[in-house]
C-alpha positions in Angstrom: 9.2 69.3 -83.8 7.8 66.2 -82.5 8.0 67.0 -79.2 5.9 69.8 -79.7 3.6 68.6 -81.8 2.8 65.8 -79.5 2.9 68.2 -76.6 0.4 70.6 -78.2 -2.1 67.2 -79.4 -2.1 66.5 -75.4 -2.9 69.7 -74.4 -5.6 70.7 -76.6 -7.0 67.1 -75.8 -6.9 68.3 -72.2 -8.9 71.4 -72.6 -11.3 69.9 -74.6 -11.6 67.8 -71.4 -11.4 70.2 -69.1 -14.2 72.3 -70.8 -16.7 69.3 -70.6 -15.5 69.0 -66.7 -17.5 71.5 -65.2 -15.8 69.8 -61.4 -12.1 71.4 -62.8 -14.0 74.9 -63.6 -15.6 75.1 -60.1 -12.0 74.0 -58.4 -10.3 76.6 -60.2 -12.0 79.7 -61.1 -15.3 79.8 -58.7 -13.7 78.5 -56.0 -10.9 81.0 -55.5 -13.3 84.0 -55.4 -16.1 82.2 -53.4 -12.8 81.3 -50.9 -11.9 85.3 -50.9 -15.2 86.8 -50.4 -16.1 84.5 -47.5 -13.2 84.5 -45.6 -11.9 87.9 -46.5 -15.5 89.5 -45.1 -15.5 87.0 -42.7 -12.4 86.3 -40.9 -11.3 89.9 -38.7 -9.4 90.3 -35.6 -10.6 93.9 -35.6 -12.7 94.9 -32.5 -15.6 96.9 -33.3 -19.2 98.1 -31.8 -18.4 96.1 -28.4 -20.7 96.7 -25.7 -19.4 98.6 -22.7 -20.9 99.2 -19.5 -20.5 102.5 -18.3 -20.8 103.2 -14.4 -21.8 106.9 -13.6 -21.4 107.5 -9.6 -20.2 111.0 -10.5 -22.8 112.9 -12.2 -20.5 116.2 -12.9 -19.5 117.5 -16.0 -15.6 116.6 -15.6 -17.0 112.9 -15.4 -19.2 113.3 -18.7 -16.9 115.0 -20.7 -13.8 112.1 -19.5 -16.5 109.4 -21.6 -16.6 111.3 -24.1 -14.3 109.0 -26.1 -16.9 106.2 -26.7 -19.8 107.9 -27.9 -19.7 107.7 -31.6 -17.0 105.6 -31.4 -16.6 102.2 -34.1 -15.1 100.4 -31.4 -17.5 100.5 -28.3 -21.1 100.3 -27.7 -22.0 102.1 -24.8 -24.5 101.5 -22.2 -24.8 103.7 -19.5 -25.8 102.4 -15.7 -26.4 104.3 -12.6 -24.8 101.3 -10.2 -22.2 98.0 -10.1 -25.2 96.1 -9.4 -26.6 96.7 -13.0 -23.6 96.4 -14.9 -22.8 93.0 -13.1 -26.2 91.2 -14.3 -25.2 93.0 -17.5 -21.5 91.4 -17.6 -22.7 87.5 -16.4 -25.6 87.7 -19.3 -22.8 88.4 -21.4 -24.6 91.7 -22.8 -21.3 93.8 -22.1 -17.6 92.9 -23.0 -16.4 95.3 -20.1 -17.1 97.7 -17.2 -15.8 100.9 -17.1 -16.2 102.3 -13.2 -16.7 106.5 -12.7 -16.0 106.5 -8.9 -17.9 109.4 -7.0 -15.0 111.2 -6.3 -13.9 111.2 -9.8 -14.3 115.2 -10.2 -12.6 115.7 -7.0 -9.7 113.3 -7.6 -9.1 115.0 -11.3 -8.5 118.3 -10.0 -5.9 117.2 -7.6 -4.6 114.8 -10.5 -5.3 111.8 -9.3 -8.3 110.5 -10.6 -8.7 106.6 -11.1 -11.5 105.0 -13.0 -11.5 100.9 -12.9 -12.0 99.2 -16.0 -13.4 94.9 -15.8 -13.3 93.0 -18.6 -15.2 90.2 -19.5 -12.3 87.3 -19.5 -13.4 84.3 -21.4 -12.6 86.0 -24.7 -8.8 87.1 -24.3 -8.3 88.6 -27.3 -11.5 91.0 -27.4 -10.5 91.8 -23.7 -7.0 92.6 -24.6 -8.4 94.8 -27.7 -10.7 96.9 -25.2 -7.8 96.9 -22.6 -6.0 98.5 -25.1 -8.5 100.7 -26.7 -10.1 102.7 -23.3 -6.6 102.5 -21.9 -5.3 104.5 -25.0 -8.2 107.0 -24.9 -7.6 107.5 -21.3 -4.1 108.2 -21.8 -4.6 110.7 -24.3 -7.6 112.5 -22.7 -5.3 112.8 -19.7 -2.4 114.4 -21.4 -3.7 117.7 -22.2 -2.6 119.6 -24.7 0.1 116.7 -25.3 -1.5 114.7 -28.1 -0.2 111.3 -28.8 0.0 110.6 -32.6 0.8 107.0 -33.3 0.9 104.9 -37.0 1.8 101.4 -37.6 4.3 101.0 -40.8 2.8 98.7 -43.3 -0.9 99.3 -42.2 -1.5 102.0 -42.3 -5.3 101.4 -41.5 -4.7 99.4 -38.9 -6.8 97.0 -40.6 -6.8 92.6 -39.9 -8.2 92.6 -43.3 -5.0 93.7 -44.8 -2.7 91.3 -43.2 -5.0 88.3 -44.1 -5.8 88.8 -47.6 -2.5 88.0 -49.0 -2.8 84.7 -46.4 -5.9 83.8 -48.4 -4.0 84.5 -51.6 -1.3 81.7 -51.0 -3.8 79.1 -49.3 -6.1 79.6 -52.1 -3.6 78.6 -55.0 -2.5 76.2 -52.4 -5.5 74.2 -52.5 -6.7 74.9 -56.1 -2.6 73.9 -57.4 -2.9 70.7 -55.5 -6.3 69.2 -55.6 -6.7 70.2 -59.7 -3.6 67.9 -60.7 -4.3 65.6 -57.9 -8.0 64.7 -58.5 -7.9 64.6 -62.2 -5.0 62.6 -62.8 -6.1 60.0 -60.5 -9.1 60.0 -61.4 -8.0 59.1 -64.9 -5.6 56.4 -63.2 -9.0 54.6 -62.2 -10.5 55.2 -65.3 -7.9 53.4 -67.3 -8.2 56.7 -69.6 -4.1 56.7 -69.3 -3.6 53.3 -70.7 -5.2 54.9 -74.0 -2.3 57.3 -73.9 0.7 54.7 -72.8 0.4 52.9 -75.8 1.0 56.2 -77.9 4.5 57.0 -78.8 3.9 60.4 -76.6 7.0 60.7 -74.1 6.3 60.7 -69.8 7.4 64.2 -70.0 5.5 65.3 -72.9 2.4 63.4 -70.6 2.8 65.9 -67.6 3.3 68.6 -68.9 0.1 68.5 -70.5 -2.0 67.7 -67.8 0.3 70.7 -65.8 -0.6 73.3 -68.7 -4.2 73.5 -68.9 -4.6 73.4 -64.8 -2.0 76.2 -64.8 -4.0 78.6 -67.2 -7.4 77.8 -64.7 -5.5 78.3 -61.7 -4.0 81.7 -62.8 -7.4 82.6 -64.1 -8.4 82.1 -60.8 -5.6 83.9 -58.9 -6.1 87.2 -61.0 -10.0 87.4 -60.0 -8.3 87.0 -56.4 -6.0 89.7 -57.4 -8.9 92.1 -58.6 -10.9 91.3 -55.8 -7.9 92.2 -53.2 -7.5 95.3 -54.7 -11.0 96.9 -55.5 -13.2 95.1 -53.3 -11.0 94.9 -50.4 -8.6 98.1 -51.1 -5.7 96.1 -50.3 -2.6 98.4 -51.6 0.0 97.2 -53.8 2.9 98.9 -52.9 5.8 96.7 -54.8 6.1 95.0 -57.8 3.1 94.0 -59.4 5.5 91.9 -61.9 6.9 90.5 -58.8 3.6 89.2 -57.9 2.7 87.8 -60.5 5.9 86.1 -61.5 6.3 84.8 -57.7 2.8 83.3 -58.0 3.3 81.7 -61.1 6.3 79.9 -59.5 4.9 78.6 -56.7 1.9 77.5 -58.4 4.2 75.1 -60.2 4.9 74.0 -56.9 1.4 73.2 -55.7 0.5 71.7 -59.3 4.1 69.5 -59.0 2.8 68.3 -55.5 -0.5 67.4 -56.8 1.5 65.3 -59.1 3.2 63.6 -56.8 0.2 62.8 -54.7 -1.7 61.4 -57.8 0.9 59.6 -59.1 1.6 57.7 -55.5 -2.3 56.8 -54.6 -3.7 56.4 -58.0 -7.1 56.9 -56.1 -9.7 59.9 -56.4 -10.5 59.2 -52.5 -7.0 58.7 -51.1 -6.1 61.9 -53.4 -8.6 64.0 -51.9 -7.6 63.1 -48.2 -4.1 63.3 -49.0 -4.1 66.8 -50.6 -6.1 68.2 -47.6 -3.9 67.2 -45.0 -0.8 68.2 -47.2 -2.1 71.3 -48.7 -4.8 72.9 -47.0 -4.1 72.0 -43.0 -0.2 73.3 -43.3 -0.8 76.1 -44.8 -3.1 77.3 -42.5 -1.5 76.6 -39.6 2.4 76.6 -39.8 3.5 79.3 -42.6 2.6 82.3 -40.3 -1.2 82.8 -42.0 -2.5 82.8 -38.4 0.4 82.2 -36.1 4.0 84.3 -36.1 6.6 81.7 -36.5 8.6 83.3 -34.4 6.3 83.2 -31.4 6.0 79.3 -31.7 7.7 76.8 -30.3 11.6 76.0 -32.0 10.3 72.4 -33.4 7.6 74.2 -35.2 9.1 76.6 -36.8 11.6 74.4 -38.2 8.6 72.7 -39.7 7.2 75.7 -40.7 10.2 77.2 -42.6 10.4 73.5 -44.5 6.9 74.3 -46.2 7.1 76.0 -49.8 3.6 77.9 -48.4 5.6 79.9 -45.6 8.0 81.7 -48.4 5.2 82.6 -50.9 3.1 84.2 -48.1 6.0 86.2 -46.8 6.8 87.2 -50.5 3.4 88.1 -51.0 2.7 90.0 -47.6 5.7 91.9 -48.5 4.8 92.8 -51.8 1.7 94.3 -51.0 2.0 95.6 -47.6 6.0 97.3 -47.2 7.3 97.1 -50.9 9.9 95.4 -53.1 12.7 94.0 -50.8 15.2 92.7 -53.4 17.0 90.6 -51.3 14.5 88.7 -50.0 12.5 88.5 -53.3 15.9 86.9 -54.3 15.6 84.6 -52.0 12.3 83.3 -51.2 11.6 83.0 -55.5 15.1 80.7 -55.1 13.6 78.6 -52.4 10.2 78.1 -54.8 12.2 77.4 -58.0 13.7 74.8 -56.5 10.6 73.1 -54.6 9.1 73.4 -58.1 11.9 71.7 -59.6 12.1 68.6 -56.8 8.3 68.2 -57.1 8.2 68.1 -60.8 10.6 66.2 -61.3 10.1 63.7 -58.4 6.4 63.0 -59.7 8.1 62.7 -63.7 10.5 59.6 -61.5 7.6 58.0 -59.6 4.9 58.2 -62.4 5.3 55.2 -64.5 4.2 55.0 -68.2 3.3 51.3 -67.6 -0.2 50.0 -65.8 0.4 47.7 -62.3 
């Protein structure tokens, strides 16, 4: 009863500080959204509206109707030229992404079946040359089939869409960063207030000391995670199709891991600035680039991976991209929630052995 009592004295004490730290608020409810609107509108590997140059030197109708496919297109912009000439100054202005080529003999060609049409793409930009590659190469295809119509899906997205696959991404970096810096910042900033010798002279237990400063940052964080949530799913139509229980019991977990790392960091430096530098280059800069947000881990180099698959980030995004995107897989649920319980476990209690209720 003591225990608890003393617990529940140190918690209230935090939220009465955390409600006259407006700093905490804006960490852990305003950022999360403001990190979600921006980079979920603004981050897209979907090619749309690029400008195409379209070369007519065959003015028949069989050469119309094969362009047919990029008018009213999403994907192209097209901008029809009467010579190479033209579509060159067009290309080295950078006013046109690629050069599509209707050869004079085009009409001819297509009746004997083999017509040709060159396609140049503008090279700098790889992956919006690949995407248009891909595109007009596909359209051709089809147009050339004729009454054999290719139908193709892609499992998991079914809208093809970049947004999809980086929204739960965002998701994981987001409690990332808010988990870490929230417990980081304010506990050493209170080492370098000397606010905690106030509380080392109490009879209040280490324990009893961390868990209330892990409580209160916990609540904020998930406050902030479920306005994530709502905003994946009505502003961003992201579909849910497993466990919504799963979700939210997976994230819970692993935000005890990013609040027990921001323990640890705290409880090492001691110092708001070293804190700050500390939690970006453990929090934010890994799990950006080595859980699979950007990069497949299996496309990267051995050394990497191996990194990768060390970081608690890498198994939360893959629960979460699961979870939304395919549906429940039990086993690896299983798994991945195993391989968070116990990173939440070493952190916690790693920062409960190096924090000492004692001032150096």
């Amino acid at each position: 009863m003591k225990f608890f009592r003393r617990l529940s004295a140190l918690i209230r004490k935090e939220f009465l500080q955390l409600a006259r730290d407006n700093s905490s608020i804006l960490i852990g409810a305003v950022l999360p959204i403001v990190l979600i609107l921006i980079m979920g509108y603004g981050i897209s590997l979907d090619v749309k509206n690029v400008p195409v140059a379209v070369v007519l030197e065959d003015f028949s109708p069989a050469a119309h109707d094969s362009m047919n496919f990029l008018d009213g297109s999403k994907y192209f912009s097209t901008k029809y030229v009467t010579s190479m000439a033209e579509a060159k100054i067009l290309m080295r202005e950078r006013k046109v992404e690629a050069i599509l080529r209707v050869p004079p003999t085009f009409s001819s060609d297509f009746q004997r079946g083999e017509a040709k049409l060159q396609l140049i793409l503008y090279g700098a930009d790889s992956a919006t040359a690949t995407s248009v590659q891909n595109y007009v190469e596909g359209s051709i295809r089809q147009i050339n089939s004729g009454k054999i119509a290719i139908e193709s899906r892609i499992w998991f997205n079914d809208a093809n869409s970049s947004t999809f696959y980086f929204i739960p991404g965002l998701i994981m970096l987001i409690l990332t960063i808010v988990g870490v810096f929230l417990t980081a910042l304010v506990m050493a900033r209170e080492w370098e207030r000397g606010t905690l010798e106030a509380i080392f002279v109490t009879p209040v237990r280490l324990i009893e000391i961390l868990l209330a400063k892990i409580i209160p940052y916990f609540v904020v964080a998930m406050f902030g995670f479920i306005l994530c949530l709502i905003a994946a799913k009505f502003l961003y139509k992201l579909p849910i199709h497993g466990s919504l229980t799963i979700i939210l019991l997976s994230s819970v977990i692993y935000l005890f891991v990013s609040l027990g790392i921001g323990l640890v960091i705290s409880a090492a430096t001691k110092s708001q600035f070293l804190s700050a530098q500390i939690s970006l280059i453990v929090s934010f800069m890994p799990a950006l680039m080595l859980t699979g947000f950007i990069f497949d881990l299996r496309s990267v180099p051995n050394f990497i991976s191996t990194i990768g698959h060390a970081l608690p980030p890498t198994y939360y995004l893959e629960l979460l991209k699961t979870l939304f995107l395919a549906g429940n897989n039990w086993t690896m649920i299983a798994e991945n929630c195993s391989i968070l319980v116990l990173y939440a476990i070493f952190f916690i209690g790693l920062a409960l052995k190096i924090t000492k209720k004692r001032v150096d």
